[in-house]
C-alpha distance (Angstrom), angle and dihedral (degrees) to the residues before:
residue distance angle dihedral
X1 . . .
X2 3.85 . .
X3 3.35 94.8 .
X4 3.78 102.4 48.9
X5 4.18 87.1 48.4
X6 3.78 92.9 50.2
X7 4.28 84.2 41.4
X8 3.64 90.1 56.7
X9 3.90 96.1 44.0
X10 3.77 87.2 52.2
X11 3.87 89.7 46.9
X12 3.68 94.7 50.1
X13 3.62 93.9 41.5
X14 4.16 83.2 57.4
X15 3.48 95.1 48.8
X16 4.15 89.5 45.6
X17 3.89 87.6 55.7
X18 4.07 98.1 47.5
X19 3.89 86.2 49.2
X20 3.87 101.5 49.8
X21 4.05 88.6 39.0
X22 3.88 89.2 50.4
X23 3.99 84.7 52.5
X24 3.42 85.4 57.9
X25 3.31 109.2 61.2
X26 3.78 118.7 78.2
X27 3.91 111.8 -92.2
X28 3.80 91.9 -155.5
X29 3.84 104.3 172.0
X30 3.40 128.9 -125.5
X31 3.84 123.0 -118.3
X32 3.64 120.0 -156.6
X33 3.51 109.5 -150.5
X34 4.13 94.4 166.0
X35 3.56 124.3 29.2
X36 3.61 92.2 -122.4
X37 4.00 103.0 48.6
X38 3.50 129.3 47.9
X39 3.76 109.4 -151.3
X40 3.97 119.0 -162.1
X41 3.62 112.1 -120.1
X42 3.97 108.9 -105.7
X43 3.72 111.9 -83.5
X44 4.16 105.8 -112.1
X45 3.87 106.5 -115.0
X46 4.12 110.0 -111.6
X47 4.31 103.9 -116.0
X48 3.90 108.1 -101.2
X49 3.86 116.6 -84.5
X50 3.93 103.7 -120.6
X51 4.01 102.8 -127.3
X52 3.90 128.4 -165.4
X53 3.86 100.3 -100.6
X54 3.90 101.9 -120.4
X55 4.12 121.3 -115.5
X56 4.12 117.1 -87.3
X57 3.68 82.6 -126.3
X58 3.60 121.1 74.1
X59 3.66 93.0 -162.4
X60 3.80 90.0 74.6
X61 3.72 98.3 119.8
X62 4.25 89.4 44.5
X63 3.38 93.7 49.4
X64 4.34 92.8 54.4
X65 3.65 84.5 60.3
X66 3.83 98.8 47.3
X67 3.66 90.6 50.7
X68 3.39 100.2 30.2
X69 4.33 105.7 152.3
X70 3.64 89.8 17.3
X71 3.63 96.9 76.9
X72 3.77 130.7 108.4
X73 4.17 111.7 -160.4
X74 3.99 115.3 -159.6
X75 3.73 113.1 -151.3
X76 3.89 132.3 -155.8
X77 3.74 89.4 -77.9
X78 3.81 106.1 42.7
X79 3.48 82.0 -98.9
X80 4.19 107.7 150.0
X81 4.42 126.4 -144.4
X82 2.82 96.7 -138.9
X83 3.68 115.8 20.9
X84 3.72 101.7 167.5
X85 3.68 115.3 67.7
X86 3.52 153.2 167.1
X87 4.16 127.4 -165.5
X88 3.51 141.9 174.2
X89 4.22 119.7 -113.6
X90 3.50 104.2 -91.9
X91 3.59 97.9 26.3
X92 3.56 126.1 157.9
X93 3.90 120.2 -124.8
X94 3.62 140.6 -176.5
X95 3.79 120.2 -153.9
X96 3.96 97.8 -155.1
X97 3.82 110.0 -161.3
X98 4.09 102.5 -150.5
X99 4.16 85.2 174.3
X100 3.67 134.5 110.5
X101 3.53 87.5 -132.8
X102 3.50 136.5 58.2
X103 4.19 122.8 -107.1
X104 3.22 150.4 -162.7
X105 3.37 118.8 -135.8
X106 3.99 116.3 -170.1
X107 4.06 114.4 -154.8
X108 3.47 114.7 -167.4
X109 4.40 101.4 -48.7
X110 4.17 90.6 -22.3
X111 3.86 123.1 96.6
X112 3.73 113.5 -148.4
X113 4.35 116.1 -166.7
X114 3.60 108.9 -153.3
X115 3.90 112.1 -161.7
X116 4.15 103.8 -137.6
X117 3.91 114.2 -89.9
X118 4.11 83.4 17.8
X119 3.74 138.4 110.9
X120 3.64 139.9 -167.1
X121 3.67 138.4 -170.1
X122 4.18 131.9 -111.9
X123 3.81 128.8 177.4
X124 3.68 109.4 -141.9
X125 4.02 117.9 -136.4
X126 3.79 142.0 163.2
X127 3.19 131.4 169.2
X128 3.73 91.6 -147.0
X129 3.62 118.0 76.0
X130 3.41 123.9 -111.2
X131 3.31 92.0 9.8
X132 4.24 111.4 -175.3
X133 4.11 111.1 -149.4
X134 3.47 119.8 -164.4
X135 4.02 114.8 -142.5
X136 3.98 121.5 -142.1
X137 3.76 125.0 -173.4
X138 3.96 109.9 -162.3
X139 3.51 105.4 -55.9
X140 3.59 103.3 -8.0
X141 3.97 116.4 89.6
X142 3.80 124.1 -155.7
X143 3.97 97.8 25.4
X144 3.41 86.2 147.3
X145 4.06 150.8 22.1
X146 3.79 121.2 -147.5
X147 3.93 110.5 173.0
X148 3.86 100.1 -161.8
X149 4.12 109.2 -148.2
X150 3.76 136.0 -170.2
């Protein structure tokens, strides 16, 4: 008796999968447009798959590591990692757009546009030391700090 109810659980549980996998599969109908060839329906093209555009500069990945701490990412919202920092004169920065969108990121009096997925490359220099710069992302002010020491 044990053995036919565990057969029949097994047997239903077969019959279960073969249904829901038939479900599955696309039941594109077939149109029959002469009477002696049966032509599939076209097969609906999947929507395009949005992708992050890649960087005009193939040294992307080299020029993380060069930089390394001295980068500032922009996110979606303006929003700045880090946005507390504190450089060197003369030091070399990249301004790392991580956004879908392009920005425009104002440091101190100069405008930078930042293509989305893209990244360029600003020395910072004052001639008056410490010097604090306030960081702006399209509309947003003050994304960022950068105190700028001897």
């Amino acid at each position: 008796m044990v053995w036919v109810a565990l057969g029949l659980v097994v047997l239903a549980g077969l019959v279960w999968w073969l249904v829901s996998s038939n479900k599955s599969q696309d039941p594109t109908p077939v149109t029959n447009t002469d009477s002696t060839v049966n032509t599939p329906a076209p097969t609906p093209t999947p929507p395009p798959v949005a992708t992050a555009p890649k960087s005009n500069n193939a040294n992307y990945n080299a020029d993380l590591i060069k930089y390394g701490t001295n980068r500032i990412q922009f996110q979606e919202n303006c929003q700045s990692v880090p946005n507390n920092m504190v450089f060197k004169n003369g030091t070399a920065v990249m301004l790392d757009n991580r956004a879908s969108i392009q920005h425009v990121v104002k440091i101190d009096s100069k405008s930078y546009t930042i293509g989305a997925y893209n990244y360029t490359t600003i020395t910072l220099s004052n001639s008056k030391l410490p010097h604090t710069i306030l960081v702006d992302c399209d509309k947003s002010q003050n994304v960022a700090t950068i105190l700028l020491e001897k």
